[in-house]
VEXMI-682447 format. One line per field, with one value per residue (C-alpha): residue number from 1; residue in three letters; x, y, z. Coordinates in nm, 2 decimals, decimal comma. Last residue first. Layout:
<nodes>
num: [NUM:...]
residuo: [ALA:...]
c1: [X:...]
c2: [Y:...]
c3: [Z:...]
</nodes>
This chain:
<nodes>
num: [534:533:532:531:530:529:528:527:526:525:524:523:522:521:520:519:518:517:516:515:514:513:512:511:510:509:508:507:506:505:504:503:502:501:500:499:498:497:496:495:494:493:492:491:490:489:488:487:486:485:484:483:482:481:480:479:478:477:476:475:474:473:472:471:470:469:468:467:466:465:464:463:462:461:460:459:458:457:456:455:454:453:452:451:450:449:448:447:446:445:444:443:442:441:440:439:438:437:436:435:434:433:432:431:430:429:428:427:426:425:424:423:422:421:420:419:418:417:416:415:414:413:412:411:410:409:408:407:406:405:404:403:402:401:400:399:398:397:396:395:394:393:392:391:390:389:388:387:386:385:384:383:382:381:380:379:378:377:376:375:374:373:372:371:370:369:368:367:366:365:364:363:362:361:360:359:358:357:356:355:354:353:352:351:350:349:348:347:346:345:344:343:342:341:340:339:338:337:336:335:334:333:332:331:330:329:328:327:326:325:324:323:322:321:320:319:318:317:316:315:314:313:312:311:310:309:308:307:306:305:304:303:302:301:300:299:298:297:296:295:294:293:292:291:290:289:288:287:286:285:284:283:282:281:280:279:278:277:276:275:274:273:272:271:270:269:268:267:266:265:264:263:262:261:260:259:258:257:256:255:254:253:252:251:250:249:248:247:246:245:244:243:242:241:240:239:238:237:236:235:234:233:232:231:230:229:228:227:226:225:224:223:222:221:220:219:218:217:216:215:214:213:212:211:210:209:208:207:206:205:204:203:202:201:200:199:198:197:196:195:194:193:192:191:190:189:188:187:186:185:184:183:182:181:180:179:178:177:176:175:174:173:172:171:170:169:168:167:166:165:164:163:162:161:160:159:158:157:156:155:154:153:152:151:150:149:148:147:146:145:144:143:142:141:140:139:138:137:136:135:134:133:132:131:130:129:128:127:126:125:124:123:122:121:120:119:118:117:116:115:114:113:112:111:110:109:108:107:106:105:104:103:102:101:100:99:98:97:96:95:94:93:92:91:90:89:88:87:86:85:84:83:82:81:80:79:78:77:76:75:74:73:72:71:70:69:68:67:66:65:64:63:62:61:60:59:58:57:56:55:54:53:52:51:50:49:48:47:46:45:44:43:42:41:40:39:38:37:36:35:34:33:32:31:30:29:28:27:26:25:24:23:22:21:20:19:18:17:16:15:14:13:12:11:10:9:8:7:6:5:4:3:2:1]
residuo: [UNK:UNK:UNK:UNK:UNK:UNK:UNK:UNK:UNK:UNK:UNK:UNK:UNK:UNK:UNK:UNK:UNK:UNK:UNK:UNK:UNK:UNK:UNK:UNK:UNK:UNK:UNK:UNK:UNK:UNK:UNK:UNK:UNK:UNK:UNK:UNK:UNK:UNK:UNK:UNK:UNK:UNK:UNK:UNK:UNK:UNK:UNK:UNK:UNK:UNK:UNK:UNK:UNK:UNK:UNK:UNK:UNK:UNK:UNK:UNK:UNK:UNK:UNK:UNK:UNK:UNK:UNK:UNK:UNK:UNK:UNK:UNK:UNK:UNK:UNK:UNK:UNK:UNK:UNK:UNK:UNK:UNK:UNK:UNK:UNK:UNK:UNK:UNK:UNK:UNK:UNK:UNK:UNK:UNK:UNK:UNK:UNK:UNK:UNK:UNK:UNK:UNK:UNK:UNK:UNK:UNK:UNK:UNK:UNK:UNK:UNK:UNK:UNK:UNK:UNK:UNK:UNK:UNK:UNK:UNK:UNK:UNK:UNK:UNK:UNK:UNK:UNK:UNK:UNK:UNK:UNK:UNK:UNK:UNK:UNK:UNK:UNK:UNK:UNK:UNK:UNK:UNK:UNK:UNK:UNK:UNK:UNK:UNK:UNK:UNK:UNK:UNK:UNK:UNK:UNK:UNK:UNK:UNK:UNK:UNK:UNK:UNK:UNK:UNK:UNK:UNK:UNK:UNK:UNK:UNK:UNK:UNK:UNK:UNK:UNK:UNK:UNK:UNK:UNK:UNK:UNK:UNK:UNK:UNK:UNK:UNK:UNK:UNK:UNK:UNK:UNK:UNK:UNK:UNK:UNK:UNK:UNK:UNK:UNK:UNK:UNK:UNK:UNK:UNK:UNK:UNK:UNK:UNK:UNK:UNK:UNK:UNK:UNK:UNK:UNK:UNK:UNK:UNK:UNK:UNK:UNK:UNK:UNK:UNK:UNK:UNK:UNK:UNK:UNK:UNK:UNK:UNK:UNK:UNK:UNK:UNK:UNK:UNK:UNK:UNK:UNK:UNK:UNK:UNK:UNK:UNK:UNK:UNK:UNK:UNK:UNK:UNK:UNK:UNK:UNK:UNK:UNK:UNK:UNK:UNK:UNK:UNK:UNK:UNK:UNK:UNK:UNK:UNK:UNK:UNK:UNK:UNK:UNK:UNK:UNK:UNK:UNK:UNK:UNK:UNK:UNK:UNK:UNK:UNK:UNK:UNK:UNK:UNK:UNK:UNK:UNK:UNK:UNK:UNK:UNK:UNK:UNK:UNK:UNK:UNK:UNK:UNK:UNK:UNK:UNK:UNK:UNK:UNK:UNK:UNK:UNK:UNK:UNK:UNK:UNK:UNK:UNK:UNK:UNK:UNK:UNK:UNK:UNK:UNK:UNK:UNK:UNK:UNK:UNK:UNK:UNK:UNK:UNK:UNK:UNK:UNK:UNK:UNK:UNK:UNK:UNK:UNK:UNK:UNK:UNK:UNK:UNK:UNK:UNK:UNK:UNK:UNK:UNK:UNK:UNK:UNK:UNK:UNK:UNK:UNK:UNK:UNK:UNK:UNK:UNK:UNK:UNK:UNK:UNK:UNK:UNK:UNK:UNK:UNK:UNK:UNK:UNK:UNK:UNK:UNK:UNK:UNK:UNK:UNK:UNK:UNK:UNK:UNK:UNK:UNK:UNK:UNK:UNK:UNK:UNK:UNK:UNK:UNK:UNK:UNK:UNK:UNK:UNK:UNK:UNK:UNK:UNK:UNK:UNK:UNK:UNK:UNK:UNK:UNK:UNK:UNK:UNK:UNK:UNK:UNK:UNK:UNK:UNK:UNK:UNK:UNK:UNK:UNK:UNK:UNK:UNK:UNK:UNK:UNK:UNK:UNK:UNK:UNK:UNK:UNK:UNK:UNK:UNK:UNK:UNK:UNK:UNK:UNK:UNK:UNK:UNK:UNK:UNK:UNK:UNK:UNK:UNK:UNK:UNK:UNK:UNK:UNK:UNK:UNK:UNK:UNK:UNK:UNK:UNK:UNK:UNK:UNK:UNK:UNK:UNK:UNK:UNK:UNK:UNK:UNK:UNK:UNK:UNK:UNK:UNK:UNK:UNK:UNK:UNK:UNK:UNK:UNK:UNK:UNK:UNK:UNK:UNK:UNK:UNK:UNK:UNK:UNK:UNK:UNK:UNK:UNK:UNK:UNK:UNK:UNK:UNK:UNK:UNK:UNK:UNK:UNK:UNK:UNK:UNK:UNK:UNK:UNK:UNK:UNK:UNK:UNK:UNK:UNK:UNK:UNK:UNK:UNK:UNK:UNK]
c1: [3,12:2,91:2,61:2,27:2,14:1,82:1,70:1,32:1,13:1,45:1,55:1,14:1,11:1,41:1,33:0,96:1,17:1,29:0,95:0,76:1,17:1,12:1,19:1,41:1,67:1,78:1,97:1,91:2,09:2,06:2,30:2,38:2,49:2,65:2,72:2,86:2,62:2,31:2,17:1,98:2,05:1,84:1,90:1,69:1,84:1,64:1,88:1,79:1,93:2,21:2,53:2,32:2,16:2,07:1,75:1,75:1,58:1,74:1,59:1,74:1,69:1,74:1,66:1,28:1,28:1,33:1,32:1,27:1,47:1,40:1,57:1,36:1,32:1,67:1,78:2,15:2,22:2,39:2,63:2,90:2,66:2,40:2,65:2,79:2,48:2,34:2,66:2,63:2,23:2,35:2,61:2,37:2,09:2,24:2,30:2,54:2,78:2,78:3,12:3,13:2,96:2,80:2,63:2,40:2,40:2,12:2,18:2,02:2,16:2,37:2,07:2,04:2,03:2,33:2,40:2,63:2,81:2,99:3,19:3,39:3,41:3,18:3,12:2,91:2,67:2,40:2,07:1,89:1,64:1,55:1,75:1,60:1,84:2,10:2,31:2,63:2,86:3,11:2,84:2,70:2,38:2,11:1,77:1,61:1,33:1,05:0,81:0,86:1,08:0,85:0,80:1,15:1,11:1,28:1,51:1,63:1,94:2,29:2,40:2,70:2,86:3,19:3,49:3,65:3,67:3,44:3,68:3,73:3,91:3,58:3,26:3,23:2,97:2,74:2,57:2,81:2,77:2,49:2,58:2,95:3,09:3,31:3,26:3,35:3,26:3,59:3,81:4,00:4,33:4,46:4,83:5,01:5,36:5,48:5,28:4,94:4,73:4,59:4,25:4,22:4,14:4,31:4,22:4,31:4,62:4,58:4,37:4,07:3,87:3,90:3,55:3,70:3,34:3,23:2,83:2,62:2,71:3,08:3,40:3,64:3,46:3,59:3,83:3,76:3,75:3,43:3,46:3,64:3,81:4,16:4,19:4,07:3,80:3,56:3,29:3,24:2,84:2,70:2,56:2,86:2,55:2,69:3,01:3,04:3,31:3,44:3,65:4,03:4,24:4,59:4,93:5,18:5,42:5,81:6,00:6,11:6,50:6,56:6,23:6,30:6,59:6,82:6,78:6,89:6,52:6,38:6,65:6,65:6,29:6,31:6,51:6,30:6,03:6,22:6,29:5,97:5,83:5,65:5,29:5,12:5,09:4,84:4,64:4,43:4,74:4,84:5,21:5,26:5,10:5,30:5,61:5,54:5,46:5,77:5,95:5,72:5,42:5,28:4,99:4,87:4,61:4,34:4,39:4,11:3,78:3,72:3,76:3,92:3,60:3,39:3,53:3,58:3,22:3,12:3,34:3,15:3,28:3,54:3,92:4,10:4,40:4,47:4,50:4,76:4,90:5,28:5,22:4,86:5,03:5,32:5,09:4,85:5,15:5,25:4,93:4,96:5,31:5,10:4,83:5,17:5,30:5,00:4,62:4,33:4,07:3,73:3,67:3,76:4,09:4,20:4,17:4,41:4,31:4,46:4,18:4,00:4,18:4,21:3,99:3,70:3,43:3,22:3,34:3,42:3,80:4,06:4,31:4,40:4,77:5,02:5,19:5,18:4,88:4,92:4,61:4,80:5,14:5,15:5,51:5,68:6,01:6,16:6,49:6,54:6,69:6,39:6,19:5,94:5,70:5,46:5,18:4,91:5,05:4,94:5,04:4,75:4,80:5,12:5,20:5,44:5,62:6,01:6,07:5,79:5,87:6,16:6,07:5,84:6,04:6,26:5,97:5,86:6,22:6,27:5,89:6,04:6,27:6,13:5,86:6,13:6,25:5,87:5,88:5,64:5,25:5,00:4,62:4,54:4,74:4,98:5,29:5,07:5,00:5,34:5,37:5,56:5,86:6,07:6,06:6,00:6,11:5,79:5,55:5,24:4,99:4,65:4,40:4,27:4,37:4,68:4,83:5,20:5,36:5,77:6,03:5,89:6,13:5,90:6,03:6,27:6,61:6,51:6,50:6,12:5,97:5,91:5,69:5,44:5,46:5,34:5,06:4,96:4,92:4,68:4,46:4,44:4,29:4,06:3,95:3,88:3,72:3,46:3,39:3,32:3,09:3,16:2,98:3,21:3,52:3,81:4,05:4,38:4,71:5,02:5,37:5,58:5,94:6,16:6,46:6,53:6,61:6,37:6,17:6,08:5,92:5,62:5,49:5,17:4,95:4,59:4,41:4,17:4,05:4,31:4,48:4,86:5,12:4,98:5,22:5,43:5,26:5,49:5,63:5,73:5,46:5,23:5,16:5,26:5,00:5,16:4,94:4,63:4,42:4,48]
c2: [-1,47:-1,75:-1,70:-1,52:-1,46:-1,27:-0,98:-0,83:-0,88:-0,74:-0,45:-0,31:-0,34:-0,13:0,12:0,14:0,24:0,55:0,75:0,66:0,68:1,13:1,19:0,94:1,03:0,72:0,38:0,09:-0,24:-0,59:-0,89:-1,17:-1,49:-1,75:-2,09:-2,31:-2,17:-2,07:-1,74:-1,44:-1,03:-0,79:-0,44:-0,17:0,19:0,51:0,86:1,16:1,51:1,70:1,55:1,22:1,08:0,69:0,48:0,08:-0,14:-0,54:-0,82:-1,23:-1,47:-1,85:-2,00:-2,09:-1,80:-1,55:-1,63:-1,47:-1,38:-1,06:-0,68:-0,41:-0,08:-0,03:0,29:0,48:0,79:0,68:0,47:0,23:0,00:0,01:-0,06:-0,36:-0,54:-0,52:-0,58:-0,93:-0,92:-0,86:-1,11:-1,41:-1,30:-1,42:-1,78:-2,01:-1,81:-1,74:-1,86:-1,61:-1,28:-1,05:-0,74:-0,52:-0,16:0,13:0,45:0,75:1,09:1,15:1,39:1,22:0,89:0,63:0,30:0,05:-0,29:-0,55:-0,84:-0,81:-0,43:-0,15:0,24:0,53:0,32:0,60:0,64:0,85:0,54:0,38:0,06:-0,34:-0,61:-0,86:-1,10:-1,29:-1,09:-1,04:-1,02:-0,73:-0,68:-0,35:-0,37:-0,05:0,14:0,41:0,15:-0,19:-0,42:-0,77:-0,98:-1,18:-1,55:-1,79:-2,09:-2,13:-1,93:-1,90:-1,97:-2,15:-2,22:-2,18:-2,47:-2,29:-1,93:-1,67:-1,63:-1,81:-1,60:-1,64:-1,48:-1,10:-0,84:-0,67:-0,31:-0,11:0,26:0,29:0,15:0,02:-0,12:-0,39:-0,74:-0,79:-1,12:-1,33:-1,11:-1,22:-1,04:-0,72:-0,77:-0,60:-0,66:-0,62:-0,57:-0,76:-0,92:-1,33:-1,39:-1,68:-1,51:-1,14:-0,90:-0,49:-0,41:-0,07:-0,05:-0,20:0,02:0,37:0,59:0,95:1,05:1,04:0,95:1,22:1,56:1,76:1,60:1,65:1,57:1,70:1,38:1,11:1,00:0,85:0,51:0,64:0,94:1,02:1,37:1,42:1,64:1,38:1,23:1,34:1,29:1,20:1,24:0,96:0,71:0,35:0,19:-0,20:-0,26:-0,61:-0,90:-0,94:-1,25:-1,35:-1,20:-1,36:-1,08:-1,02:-0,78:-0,44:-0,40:-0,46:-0,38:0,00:0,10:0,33:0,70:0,73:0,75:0,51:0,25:0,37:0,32:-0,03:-0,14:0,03:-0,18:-0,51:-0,49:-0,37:-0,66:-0,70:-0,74:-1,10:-1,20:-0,85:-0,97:-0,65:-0,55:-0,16:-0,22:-0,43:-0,13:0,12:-0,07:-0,10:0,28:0,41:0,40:0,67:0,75:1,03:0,87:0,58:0,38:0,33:-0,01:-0,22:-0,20:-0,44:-0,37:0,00:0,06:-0,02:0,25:0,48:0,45:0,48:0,71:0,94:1,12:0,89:0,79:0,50:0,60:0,93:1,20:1,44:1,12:1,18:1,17:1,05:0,69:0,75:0,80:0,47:0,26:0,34:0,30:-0,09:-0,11:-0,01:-0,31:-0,51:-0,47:-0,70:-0,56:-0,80:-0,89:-0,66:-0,69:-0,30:-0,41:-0,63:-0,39:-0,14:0,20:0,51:0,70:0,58:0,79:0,53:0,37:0,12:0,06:-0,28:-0,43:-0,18:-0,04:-0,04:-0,31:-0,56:-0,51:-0,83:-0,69:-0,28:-0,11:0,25:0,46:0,79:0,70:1,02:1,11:0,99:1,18:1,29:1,47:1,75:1,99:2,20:1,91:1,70:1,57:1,25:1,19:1,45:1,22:0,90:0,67:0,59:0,22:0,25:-0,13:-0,19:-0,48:-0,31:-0,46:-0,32:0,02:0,04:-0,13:0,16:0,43:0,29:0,25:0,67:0,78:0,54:0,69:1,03:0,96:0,77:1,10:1,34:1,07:1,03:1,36:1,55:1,68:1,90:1,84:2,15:2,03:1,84:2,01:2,03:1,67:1,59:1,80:2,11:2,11:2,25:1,95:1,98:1,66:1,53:1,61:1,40:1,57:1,38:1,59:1,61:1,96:1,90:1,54:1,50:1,20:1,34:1,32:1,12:1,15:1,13:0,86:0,89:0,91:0,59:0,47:0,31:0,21:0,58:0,57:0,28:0,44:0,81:0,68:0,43:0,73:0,89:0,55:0,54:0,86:0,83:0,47:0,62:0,92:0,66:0,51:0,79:0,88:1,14:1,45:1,66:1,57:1,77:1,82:1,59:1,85:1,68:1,95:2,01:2,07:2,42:2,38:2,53:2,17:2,30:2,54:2,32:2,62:2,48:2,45:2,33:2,04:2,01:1,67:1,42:1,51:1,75:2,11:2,18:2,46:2,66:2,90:2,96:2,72:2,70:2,35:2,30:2,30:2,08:2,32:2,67:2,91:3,15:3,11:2,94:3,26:3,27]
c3: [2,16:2,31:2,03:1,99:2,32:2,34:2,53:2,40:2,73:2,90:2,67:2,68:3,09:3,15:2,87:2,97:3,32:3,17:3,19:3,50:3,69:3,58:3,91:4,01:3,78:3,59:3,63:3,41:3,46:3,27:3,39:3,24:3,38:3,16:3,28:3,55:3,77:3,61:3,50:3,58:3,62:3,67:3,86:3,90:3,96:4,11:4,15:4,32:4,22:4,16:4,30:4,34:4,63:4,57:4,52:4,50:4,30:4,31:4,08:4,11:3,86:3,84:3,47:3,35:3,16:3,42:3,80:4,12:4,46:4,54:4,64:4,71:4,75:4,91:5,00:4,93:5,09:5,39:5,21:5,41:5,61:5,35:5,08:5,27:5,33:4,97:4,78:4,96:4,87:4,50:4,53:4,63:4,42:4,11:4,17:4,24:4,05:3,66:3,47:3,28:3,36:3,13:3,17:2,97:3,09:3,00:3,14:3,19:3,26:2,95:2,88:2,53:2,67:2,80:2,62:2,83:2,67:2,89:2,95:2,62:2,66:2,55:2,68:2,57:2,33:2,22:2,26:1,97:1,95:2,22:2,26:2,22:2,30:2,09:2,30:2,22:2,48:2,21:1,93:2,07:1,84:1,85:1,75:1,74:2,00:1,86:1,75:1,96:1,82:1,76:2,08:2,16:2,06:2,29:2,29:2,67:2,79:2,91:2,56:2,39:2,76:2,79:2,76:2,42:2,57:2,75:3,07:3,37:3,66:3,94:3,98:3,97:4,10:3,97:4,00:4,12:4,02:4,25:4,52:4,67:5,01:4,87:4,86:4,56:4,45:4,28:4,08:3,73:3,72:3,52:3,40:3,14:3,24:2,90:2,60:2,49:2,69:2,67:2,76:2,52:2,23:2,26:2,50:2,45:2,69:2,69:3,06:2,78:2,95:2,88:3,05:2,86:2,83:3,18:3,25:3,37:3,60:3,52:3,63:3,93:4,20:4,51:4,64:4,86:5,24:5,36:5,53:5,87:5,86:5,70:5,52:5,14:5,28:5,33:5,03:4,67:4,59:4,28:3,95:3,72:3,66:3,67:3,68:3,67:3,47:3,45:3,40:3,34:3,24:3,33:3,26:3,53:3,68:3,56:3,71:3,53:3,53:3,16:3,02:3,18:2,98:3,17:3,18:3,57:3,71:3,50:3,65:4,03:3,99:3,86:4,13:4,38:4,26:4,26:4,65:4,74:4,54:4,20:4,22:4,13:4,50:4,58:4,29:4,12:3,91:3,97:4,09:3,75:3,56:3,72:3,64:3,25:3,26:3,38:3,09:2,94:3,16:2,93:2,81:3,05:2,94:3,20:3,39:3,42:3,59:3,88:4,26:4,20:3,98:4,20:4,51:4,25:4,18:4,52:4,61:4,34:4,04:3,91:3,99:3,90:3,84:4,03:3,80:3,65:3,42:3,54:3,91:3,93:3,81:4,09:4,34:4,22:4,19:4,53:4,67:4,52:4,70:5,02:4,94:4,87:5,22:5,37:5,34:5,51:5,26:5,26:4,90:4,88:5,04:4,83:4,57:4,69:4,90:4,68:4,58:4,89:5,11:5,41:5,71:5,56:5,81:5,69:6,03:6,31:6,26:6,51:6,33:6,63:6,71:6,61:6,34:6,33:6,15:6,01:6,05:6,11:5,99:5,82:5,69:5,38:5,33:4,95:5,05:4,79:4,95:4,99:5,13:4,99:5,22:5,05:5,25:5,05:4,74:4,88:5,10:5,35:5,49:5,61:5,71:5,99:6,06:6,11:5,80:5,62:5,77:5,68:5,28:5,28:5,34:5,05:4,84:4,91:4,85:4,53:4,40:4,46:4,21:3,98:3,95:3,84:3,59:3,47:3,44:3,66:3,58:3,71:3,68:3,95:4,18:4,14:4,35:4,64:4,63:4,70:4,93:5,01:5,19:5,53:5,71:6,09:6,36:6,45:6,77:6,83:6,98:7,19:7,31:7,66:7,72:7,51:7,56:7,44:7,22:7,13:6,90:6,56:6,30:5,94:5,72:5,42:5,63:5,80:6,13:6,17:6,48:6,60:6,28:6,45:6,80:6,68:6,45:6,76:6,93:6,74:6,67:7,04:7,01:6,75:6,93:7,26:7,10:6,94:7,27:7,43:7,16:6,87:6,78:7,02:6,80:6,88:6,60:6,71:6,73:6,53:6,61:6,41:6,53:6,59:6,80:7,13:7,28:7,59:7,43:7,17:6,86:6,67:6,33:6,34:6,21:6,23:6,28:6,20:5,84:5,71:5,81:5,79:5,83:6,12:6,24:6,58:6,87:7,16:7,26:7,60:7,88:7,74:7,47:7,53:7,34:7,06:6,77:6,91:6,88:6,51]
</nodes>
């Protein structure tokens, strides 16, 4: 490339390029001062950006350099030097000979739970540095993760790292990360501590002996939701790590285990030991949720850090994914009790994250459908007779029974939710259920509203209304959304009381052919009943 060979500030001469994401490009450099090799951080230029917007990439830049020069620790990056190159900011880091992480996975790829212990102790240790020295990473995740030839595991990329005390450089409703690995707090907008990195953790160290990040699905909009809500999918090859990676994975940043117990557990799993004996202990408490909606859609970024859109190609072909686990292998008992240890998936209050057409409710508090619920949500009423090409279908855990076309067929079911999908596994038909209901059901959607026009480009609002449905509040919400393929239209019902049930009935389809799957819409809701409180 031309750059191979040009002096930078003076010192450092360009040899090979060894690194390419979203901000920056990395090279491999030779100091001609020290005579020593280093890598060396060049910023892309960004000509579509405003002064403004430079001001902040830059500063962002530097702040990377300051925030790891704080840390002294064999498992985080050595930062030498900050240098400007015509105009561009350059951080220049002592040079690992490694692959990533994320190199060594692609393509599905697998370690040993041992193997992956181990460079989970590295990454914690790196961590509890940096945590003590008042910095939060922000961005661990496998692309982060060096691991050198002799075997030293280093976390580098304190890119959008936040230090104590400095304001956080993002505009409200921007979210900065690779949203893969962002914790739940902060899709609801909550400021991260040290246990949104320990949750990234989890995340890198599921992908590590699963082949996949957690929570992953075709869209960041649906990763985005599903983060926020869904549980845990089982793990499969986990072994003795698995109790860990589900305690790491809760939604509550309080109920995860420290820095401190986490790398006790590693060090554990990665000598052989029993993992119950070291694993901390976290409070079990109730999970809600799904939320997903049609898997046509649009990856985001190129897996670097940039504001708002940073997620993976997609992965999975068009229409709803068939391996959508939700019980996160703790199935719930009576009482919202799980089973197994450390199984622990929380209640979440309105997610306030930036999410459309996947997300289409949100969440109301950690009550669950037991003794003190409410035996129906809804007045006495007679549905119209089945109409000719439709059956009656039953959930008795929600306590509802609804009209489906015939040849549909239930793709996914929980206790707070049942989904049908057609033929084409383009449409979708979702009955929701939340318990207890919020003050009423146009509240969330217009706080979904705000943030998913501020975040999505693609999605447009048709309308969104304040109404009412058999004599009980009601809110409707139609919105449009770019899929993968084609153009999506969604419409949105829910209605209930606070203190009660609310319930919540979606259907998403290609806009297109909208004439003939909204019948389907309009057919479920004039013939929804409730039956019992599950």
């Amino acid at each position: 490339m031309s750059d191979e060979g040009r002096l930078v500030a003076g010192r450092y001469r360009l040899v090979e390029r060894i690194g390419q994401g979203g901000m920056g490009t990395v090279w491999r450099a030779q100091d001609e001062v020290l005579d020593r090799q280093v890598a060396l951080k060049r910023l892309h230029e960004h000509p579509h950006l405003s002064h403004d917007e430079l001001a902040t990439v830059y500063e962002r830049t530097r702040r990377e350099a300051r925030s790891a020069a704080r840390i002294a620790h064999p498992h985080v990056v050595v930062v030498h030097d900050v240098v400007d190159d015509d105009g561009l900011p350059c951080i220049v880091m002592e040079y690992i000979p490694s692959a990533t992480l994320a190199d060594l996975l692609k393509g599905g790829r697998t370690l040993p739970p041992e193997e992956a212990a181990r460079i989970g102790e590295g990454m914690v240790a790196a961590l509890r540095a940096a945590h003590a020295a008042d910095v939060l990473h922000r961005d661990v995740k496998p692309g982060n993760v060096l691991l050198a030839a002799d075997g030293r595991v280093v976390l580098t990329d304190f890119g959008i790292a936040l230090t104590t005390g400095t304001s956080t450089l993002t505009k409200t409703g921007e979210m900065v990360g690779s949203i893969d690995y962002m914790a739940p707090e902060r899709m609801r907008g909550r400021t991260p501590g040290p246990a949104s990195d320990l949750w990234a953790l989890g995340a890198t160290l599921y992908q590590a002996v699963e082949g996949r990040p957690p929570f992953r699905k075709v869209t960041a909009v649906e990763t985005a939701y599903a983060i926020a809500v869904d549980p845990l999918p089982p793990m499969k090859q986990a072994g003795a790590l698995e109790p860990l990676i589900e305690a790491l994975l809760v939604k509550e940043p309080d109920e995860r285990p420290s820095a401190e117990q986490t790398e006790r557990a590693l060090r554990v799993v990665r000598e052989g030991g029993p993992m119950a004996a070291a694993a901390p202990t976290v409070r079990a408490r109730q999970g809600f949720g799904d939320g997903n909606g049609p898997l046509d859609g649009n990856g985001f970024g190129d897996g670097g850090v940039a504001a708002t859109r940073v997620a993976p190609e997609p992965t999975t072909p068009e229409g709803p994914d068939a391996d959508r686990t939700r019980d996160g292998g703790g199935r719930r008992r009576r009482g919202g009790k799980r089973r197994g240890p450390l199984r622990a998936v929380v209640a979440v209050t309105a997610v306030a994250a930036a999410v459309a057409g996947g997300l289409y409710y949100a969440l109301h508090g950690d009550g669950g459908g037991g003794a003190g619920a409410s035996a129906s949500a809804t007045p006495t009423y007679t549905p119209p007779p089945v109409p000719q090409g439709y059956h009656l279908v039953s959930d008795k855990g929600l306590g509802v029974s609804f009209p489906v076309p015939d040849g549909w067929k239930a793709r996914t079911k929980t206790s707070e939710q049942v989904k049908y999908t057609d033929p084409s596994g383009l449409a979708e038909l979702t009955i929701g259920m939340v318990d207890p209901a919020g003050p009423n059901p146009v509240t969330h959607f217009e706080s979904i509203e705000a943030n998913t026009k501020v975040n999505y480009s693609t999605y447009r609002k048709l309308r969104l209304e304040k109404t009412s449905y058999r004599e009980l509040p009601a809110a409707v919400w139609e919105f449009t959304f770019q899929g993968r393929a084609r153009l999506f239209r969604a419409i949105d019902f829910g209605f209930g009381r606070e203190g009660g049930r609310e319930y919540d009935l979606y259907l998403s389809a290609p806009d297109a052919r909208w004439d003939t799957y909204r019948p389907v819409f309009d057919k479920a809701k004039d013939g929804f009943t409730t039956t019992n409180a599950g």
